[in-house]
N, C-alpha and C positions, 0 to 999 in steps of 0.2 A: 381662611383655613379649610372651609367645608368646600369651596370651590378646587380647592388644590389637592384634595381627596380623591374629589369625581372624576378631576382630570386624570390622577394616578389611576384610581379604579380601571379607569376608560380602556388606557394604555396596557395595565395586567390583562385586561377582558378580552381587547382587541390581541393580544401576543399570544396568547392561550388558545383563542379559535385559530390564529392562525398556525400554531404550533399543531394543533390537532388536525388543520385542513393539510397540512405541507407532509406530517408524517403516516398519516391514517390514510387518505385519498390518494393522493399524489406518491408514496409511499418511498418520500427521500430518504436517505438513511444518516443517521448520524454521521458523526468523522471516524469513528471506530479505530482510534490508532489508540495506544498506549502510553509511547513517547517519541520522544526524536533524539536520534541517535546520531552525535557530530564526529563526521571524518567519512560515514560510510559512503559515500556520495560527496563530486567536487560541484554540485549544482546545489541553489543556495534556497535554503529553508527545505530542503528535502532530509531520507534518513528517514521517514517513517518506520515503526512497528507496530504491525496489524494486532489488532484481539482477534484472536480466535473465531471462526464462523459474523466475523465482523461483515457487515453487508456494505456493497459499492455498488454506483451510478453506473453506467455504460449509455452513450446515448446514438453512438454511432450509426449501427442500425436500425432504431428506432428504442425509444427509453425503455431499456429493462435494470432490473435490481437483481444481483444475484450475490451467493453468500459465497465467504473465502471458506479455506478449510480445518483443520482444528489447530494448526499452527499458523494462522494467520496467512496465508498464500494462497492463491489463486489456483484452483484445480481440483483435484480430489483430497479423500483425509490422508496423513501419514501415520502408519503403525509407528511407532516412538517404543521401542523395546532396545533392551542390553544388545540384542542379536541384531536387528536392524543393519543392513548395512544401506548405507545413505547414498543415491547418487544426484550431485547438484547440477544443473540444470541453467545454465545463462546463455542469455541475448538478450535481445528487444523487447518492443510490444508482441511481433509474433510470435514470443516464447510465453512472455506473461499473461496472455491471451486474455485479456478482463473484457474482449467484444462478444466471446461467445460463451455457453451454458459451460459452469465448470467442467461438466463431463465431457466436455468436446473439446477439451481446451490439448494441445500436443502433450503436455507430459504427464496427464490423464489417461490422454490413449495410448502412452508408452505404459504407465503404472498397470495398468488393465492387462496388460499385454504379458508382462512381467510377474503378473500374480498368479500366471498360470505354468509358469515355469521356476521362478526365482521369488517365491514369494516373502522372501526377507530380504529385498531390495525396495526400497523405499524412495520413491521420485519428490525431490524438492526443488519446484520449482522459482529458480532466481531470476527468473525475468523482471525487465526494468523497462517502462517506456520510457523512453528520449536520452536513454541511458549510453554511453559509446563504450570500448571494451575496458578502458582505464577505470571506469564506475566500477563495472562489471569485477575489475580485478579489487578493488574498496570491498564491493560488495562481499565476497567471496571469501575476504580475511576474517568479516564480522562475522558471519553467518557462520561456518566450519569451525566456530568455536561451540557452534550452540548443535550442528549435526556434522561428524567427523565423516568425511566423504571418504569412501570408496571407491568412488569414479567423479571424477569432472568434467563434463561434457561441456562446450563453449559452442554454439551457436552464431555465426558471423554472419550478416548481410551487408549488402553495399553500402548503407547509411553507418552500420555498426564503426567504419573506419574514420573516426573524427581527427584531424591535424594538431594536435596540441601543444606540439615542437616544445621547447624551452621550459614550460608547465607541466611534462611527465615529471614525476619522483616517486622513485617506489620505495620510499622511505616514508614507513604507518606517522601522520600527524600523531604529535603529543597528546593529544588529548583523544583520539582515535577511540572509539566505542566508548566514548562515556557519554550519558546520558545527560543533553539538557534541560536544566533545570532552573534556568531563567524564569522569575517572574512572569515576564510577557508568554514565555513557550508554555506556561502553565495553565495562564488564563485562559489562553486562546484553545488549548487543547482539551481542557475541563469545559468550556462554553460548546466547542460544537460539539464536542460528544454527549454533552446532555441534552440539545434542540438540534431537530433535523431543521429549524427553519433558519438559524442562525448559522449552520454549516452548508447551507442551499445558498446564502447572500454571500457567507464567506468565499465559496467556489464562483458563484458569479463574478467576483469583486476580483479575484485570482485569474478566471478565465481570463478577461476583460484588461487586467492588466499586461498579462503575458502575449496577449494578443495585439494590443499597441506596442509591444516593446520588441 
């Protein structure tokens, strides 16, 4: 029994420095999501929603950590008022821009742009990496309930055009913006949002897979 203590001991001791060397040093950041949202996306185990000023990895360039914005998006904050009027924002990665400093991100330097003329337009950006226009169109139903757009702007590049013949339906899944609430989608999203070290393995273990497959 006393040995089977020390062993447990050993194990809290050892996950705890490393808990504190993976997020204090190395300065990974949690999963920062909220929950996962099924229908908004036809790509599987996606559907994230971000917390607010929620922090993510970029390593592209060399590893930086930077913070999303008060509704959870990549780029600068959004004034959220009666008057606001909203304009949403999709494509890719080069719209979602998570490789460089949110202020330098395009619909940053549209909102900047805008607040000197239009100052009650509000840029929200829906960019999606690995996203093709079909996502994009998923995307766009969930969100525009939560910011009622003014304008829609869509963003195409040559990748954006994916073939998916016989699997377009633009007819919203049943169960379309409900949140799940699966046991496993619980665990797993309560675990990395409380250890950057467990969401640093998770992401390895994801990388790793998607990249054999």
């Amino acid at each position: 029994m006393k040995k089977t203590l020390i062993i447990i001991s050993a194990v809290i001791t050892a996950f705890l420095i490393t808990e504190v060397l993976t997020k204090e040093i190395l300065d990974f950041p949690e999963y920062g999501i909220t929950e996962h949202v099924i229908g908004i996306t036809t790509l599987k185990n996606r559907g994230e929603i971000y917390k607010p000023f929620s922090k993510y990895m970029n390593n592209e360039n060399g590893y930086k950590v930077f913070r999303r914005n008060n509704a959870g998006f990549p780029g600068s904050n959004i004034v959220i008022t009666d008057t606001s009027k909203y304009i949403l924002v999709l494509g890719n990665s080069f719209v979602e821009g998570y490789q460089v400093q949110p202020d330098s991100i395009s619909t940053s330097v549209f909102q900047s742009r805008l607040n000197n003329t239009e100052p009650q337009c509000q840029v929200v950006n829906l960019g999606a990496s690995g996203h093709d226009i079909y996502d994009l169109w998923l995307r766009v139903n969930f969100f525009e309930r939560l910011f009622t757009p003014a304008t829609l702007i869509l963003i195409i590049t040559e990748n954006s055009l994916i073939n998916r013949g016989a699997n377009l339906d633009f007819v919203l899944p049943s169960q379309f913006g409900i949140v799940n609430n699966s046991f496993k989608s619980k665990v797993l999203t309560f675990s990395r949002n409380s250890s950057s070290f467990i969401n640093l393995i998770s992401t390895a273990l994801k990388y790793t897979f998607t990249k054999n497959n």
